[in-house]
C-alpha positions in Angstrom: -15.7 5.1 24.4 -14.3 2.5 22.7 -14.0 -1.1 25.0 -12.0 -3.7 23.6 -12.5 -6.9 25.3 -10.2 -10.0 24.1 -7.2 -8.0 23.3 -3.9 -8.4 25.1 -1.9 -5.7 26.2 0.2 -4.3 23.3 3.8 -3.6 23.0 4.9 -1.0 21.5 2.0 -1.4 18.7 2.6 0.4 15.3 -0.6 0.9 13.1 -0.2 -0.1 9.8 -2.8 0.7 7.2 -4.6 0.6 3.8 -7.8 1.1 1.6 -8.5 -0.2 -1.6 -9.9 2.1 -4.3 -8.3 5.9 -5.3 -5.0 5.3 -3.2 -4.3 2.0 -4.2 -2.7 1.7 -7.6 -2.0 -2.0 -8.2 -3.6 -3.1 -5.5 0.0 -2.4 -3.7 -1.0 -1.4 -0.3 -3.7 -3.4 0.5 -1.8 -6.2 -0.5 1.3 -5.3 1.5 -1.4 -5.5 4.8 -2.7 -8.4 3.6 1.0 -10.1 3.5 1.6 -8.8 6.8 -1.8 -10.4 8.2 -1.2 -13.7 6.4 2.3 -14.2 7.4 1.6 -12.9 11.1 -1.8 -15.0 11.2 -3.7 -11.8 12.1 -6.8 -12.1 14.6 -9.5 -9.7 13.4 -10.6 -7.9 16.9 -13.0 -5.4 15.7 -14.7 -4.3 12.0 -16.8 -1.0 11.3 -20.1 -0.8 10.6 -20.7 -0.8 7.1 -24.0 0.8 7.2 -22.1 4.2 8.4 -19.1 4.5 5.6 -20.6 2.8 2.7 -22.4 3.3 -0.7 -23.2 -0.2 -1.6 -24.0 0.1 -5.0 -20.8 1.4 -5.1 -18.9 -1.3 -3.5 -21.6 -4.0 -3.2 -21.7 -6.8 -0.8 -21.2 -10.6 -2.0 -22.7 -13.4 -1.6 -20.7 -16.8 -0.9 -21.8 -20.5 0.2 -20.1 -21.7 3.0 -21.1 -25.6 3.0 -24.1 -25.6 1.2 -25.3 -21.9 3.9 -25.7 -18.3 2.1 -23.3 -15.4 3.5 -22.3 -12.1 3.1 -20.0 -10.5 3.1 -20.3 -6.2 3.9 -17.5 -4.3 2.5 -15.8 -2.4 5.7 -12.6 -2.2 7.0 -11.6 -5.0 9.8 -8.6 -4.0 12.1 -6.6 -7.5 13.4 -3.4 -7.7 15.4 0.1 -9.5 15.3 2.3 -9.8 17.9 5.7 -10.0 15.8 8.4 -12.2 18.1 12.1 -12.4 18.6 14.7 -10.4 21.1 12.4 -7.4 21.2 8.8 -8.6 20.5 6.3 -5.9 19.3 2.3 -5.5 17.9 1.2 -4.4 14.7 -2.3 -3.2 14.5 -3.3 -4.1 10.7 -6.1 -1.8 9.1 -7.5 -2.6 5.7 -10.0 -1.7 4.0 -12.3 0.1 1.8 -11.6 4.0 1.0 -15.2 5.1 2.7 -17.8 6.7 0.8 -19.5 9.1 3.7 -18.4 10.4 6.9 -14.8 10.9 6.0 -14.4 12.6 9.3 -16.3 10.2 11.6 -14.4 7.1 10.1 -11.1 8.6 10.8 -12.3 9.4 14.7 -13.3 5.8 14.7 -9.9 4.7 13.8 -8.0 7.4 15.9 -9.9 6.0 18.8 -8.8 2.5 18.4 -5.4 3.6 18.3 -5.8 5.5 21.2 -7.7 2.6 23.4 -4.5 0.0 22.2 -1.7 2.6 22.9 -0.8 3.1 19.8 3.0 5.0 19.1 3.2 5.2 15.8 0.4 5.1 12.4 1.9 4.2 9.3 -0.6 4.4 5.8 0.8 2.5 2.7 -1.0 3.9 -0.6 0.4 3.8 -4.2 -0.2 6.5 -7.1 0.1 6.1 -11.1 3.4 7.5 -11.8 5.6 8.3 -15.1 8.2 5.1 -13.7 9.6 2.4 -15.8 8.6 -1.3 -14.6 12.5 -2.1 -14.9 13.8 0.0 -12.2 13.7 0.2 -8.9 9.9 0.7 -7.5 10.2 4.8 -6.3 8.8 4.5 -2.6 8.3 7.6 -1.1 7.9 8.2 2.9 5.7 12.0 3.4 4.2 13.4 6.9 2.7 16.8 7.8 4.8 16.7 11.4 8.3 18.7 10.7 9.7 17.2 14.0 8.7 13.7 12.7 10.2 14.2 9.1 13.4 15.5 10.3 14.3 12.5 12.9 13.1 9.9 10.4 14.4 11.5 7.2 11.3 11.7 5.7 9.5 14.6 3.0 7.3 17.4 4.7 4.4 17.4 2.9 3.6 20.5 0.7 0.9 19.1 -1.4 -2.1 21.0 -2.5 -5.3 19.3 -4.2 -7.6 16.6 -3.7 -6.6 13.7 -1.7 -7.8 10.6 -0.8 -8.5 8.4 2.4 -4.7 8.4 3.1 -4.6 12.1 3.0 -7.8 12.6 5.3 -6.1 10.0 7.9 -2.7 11.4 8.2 -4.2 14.9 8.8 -6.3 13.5 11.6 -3.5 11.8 13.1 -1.5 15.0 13.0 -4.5 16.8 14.5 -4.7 14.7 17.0 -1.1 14.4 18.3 -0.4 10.5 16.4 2.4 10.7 14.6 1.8 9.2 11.5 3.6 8.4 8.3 2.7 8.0 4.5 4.5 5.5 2.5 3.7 5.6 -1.1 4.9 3.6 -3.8 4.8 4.4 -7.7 3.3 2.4 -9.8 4.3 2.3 -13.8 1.2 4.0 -15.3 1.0 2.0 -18.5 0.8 -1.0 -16.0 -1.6 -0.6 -13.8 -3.4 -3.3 -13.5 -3.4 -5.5 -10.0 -1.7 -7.2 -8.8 1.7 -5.4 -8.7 3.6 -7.7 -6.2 6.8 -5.6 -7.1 4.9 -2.2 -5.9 4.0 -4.5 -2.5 7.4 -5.7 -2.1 9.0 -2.2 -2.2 6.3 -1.0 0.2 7.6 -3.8 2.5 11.0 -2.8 2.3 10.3 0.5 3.1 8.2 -0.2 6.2 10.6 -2.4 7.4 13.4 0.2 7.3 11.0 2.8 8.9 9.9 0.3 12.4 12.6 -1.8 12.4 11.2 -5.0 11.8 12.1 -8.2 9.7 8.8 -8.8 7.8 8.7 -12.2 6.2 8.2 -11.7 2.4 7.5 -15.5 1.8 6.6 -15.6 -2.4 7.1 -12.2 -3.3 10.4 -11.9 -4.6 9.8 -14.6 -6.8 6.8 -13.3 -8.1 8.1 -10.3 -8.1 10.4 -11.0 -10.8 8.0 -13.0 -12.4 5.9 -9.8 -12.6 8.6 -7.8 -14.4 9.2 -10.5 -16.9 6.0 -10.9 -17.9 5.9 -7.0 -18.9 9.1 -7.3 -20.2 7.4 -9.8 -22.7 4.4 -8.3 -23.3 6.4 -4.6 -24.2 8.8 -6.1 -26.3 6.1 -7.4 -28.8 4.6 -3.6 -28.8 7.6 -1.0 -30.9 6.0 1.8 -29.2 5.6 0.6 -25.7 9.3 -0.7 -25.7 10.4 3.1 -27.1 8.0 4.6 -24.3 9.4 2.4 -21.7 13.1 3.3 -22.8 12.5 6.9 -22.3 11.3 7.1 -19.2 14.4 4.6 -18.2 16.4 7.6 -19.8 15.1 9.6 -17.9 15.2 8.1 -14.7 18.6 7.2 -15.0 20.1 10.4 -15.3 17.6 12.1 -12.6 18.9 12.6 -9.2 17.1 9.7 -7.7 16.9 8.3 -4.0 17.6 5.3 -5.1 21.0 6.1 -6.5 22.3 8.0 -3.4 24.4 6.8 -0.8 22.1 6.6 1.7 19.8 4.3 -0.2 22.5 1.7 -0.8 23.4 1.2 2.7 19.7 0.8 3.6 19.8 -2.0 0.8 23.6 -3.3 2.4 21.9 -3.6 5.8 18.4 -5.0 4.8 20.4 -8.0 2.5 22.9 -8.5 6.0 19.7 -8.7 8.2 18.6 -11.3 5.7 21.7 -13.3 5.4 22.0 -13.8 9.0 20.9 -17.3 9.5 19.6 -16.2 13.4 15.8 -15.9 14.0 15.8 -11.8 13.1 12.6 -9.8 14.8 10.0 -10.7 12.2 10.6 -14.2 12.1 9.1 -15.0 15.2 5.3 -16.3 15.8 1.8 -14.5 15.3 -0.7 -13.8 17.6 -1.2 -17.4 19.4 -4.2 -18.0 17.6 -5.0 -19.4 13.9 -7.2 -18.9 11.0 -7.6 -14.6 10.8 -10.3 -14.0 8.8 -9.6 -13.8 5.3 -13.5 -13.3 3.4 -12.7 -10.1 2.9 -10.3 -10.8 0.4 -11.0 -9.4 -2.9 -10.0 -11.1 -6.5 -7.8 -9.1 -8.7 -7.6 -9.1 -12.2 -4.5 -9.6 -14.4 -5.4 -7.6 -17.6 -2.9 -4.6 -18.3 -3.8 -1.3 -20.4 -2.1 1.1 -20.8 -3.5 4.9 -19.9 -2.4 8.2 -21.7 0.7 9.2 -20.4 -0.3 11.7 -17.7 0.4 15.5 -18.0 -0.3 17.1 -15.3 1.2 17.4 -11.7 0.2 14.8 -9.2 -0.2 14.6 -5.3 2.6 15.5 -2.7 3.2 11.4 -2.8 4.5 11.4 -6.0 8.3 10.9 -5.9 11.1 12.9 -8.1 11.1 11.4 -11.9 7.4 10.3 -11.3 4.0 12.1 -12.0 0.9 10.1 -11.4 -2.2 10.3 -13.2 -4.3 13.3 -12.6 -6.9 13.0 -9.5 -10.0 13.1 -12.5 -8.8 10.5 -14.7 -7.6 8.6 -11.5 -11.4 8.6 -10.3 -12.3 5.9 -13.0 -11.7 2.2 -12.6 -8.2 2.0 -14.1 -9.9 -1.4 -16.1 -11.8 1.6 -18.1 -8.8 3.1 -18.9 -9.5 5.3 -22.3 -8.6 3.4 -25.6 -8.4 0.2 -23.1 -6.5 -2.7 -25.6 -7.5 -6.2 -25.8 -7.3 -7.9 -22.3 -4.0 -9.5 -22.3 -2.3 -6.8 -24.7 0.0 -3.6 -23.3 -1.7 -1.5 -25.4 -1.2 0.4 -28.1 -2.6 3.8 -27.2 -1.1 7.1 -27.6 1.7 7.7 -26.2 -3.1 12.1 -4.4 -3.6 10.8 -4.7 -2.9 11.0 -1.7 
């Protein structure tokens, strides 16, 4: 039995998600927690034990001075709450993480548990893929469950993938299993980018989990850096001929594909999202955090800003991936995307040849 002392009473609390590592392309969904935790000011209620879930020379703990006194920090995955305000205040319950490296099972009960002590209604797991996308369009955000009830009220994919999965995958089933209904929002992520960060990835998760619970999240800097993001590839593929022909192909081809984001549906969601945003009233994510400051943050991990540029992929990818996108296949997506094969200088696209779930 899991007893959590300190906690208020929740309102209608949504779990949201994340793990760094195979689903995480970009570093998109982990940051997208993070941004929710920041802006919120999360307070951290409860963390696993590392020993349990972890290989730690595979993701090794660090050291850190904290004035002038040794720490360390475990890698594990820390759940914090928000209290989001305005007319109809609700919780979030925030997990992030690190994709586990034993004991898939046990870690999921662990978390199912905790969502069962708080009450919780709904479990929602942001991941990202490598996909055949072009940085210039629209980020393709996907929104799967394995519930057919669940997927026809909230418009959503049934999934009907087949293969090996990640953290994501493992969770949803056990939420499914266990009567939670639970969501999977994935974003693509340009394969020839895939560095982290990706705050344009993070922004279109945000988007779509705001769409999907009905809440005005805050996105403070990341439009702007969004955009700054894009130009910045924009640069660095202009001064490569081959990457600017790749990059115009696949913009070929996802213009004249029958995508989402060109139906009718999708624009009003974008119509009602720029409305909600114009409104000069306080909207439902403006209001405060949890009444309490400083969330723990020393979990945070550094990312890099090199960009290679993988082999384009060529074979078929997780149930995530969305229509016009094919991520990378699940063997070469088990290697650090930093040892991407005929990896270019750090600062160059590259001039290679051109499930997660």
């Amino acid at each position: 039995m899991i007893e959590l002392e300190g906690v208020p009473e929740l309102i209608d609390p949504v779990m949201v998600a994340a793990f760094e590592g195979w689903n995480d392309a970009g570093d998109a969904a982990s940051t997208a927690v993070a941004h929710l935790d920041r802006e919120w000011k999360g307070e951290v209620f409860a963390a696993l034990d590392a020993e349990d879930y972890y290989d730690f020379q595979v993701n090794r703990p660090t050291v850190w001075l904290d004035n002038g006194v040794r720490k360390i920090t475990w890698p594990t995955t820390r759940l914090s709450v928000v209290r989001v305000g305005g007319d109809k205040p609700r919780d979030l319950v925030l997990v992030r993480g690190i994709e586990p490296s034993m004991r898939w099972r046990s870690f999921c009960n662990e978390i199912l548990g905790f969502a069962h002590e708080l009450g919780v209604e709904m479990v929602v797991i942001l991941g990202a893929l490598l996909g055949d996308t072009p940085h210039t369009r629209p980020v393709p955000v996907s929104g799967v469950t394995s519930d057919p009830d669940l997927a026809r009220t909230m418009d959503l994919e049934e999934t009907r993938y087949e293969g090996p999965t990640g953290i994501v995958g493992i969770l949803q089933e056990a939420c499914t299993h266990a009567g939670v209904p639970a969501v999977s929002l994935w974003a693509a992520v340009p394969h020839y980018v895939s560095q982290p960060p990706n705050p344009k990835a993070t922004l279109a998760l945000l988007n779509r989990l705001e769409d999907l619970i009905g809440l005005r999240i805050p996105l403070g800097e990341l439009p702007e850096d969004a955009r700054a993001w894009q130009l910045g590839v924009d640069q660095l593929a202009s001064e490569d001929s081959e990457v600017a022909e790749y990059v115009q192909t696949l913009e070929e081809a996802r213009d004249t594909a029958e995508l989402p984001e060109a139906s009718g549906e999708a624009i009003a969601r974008e119509f009602e999202r720029y409305l909600r945003r114009r409104d000069g009233g306080p909207g439902p994510g403006q209001g405060p955090g949890l009444a309490t400051d400083g969330g723990d943050a020393s979990y945070l991990r550094e990312t890099g800003s090199g960009r290679t540029r993988p082999p384009k992929p060529d074979q078929p990818g997780p149930e995530a991936a969305p229509e016009g996108s094919q991520p990378l296949p699940p063997d070469a997506a088990e290697t650090p995307e930093t040892d991407a094969p005929d990896a270019p200088e750090e600062g160059d696209v590259g001039e290679g040849e051109g499930d997660r779930e």
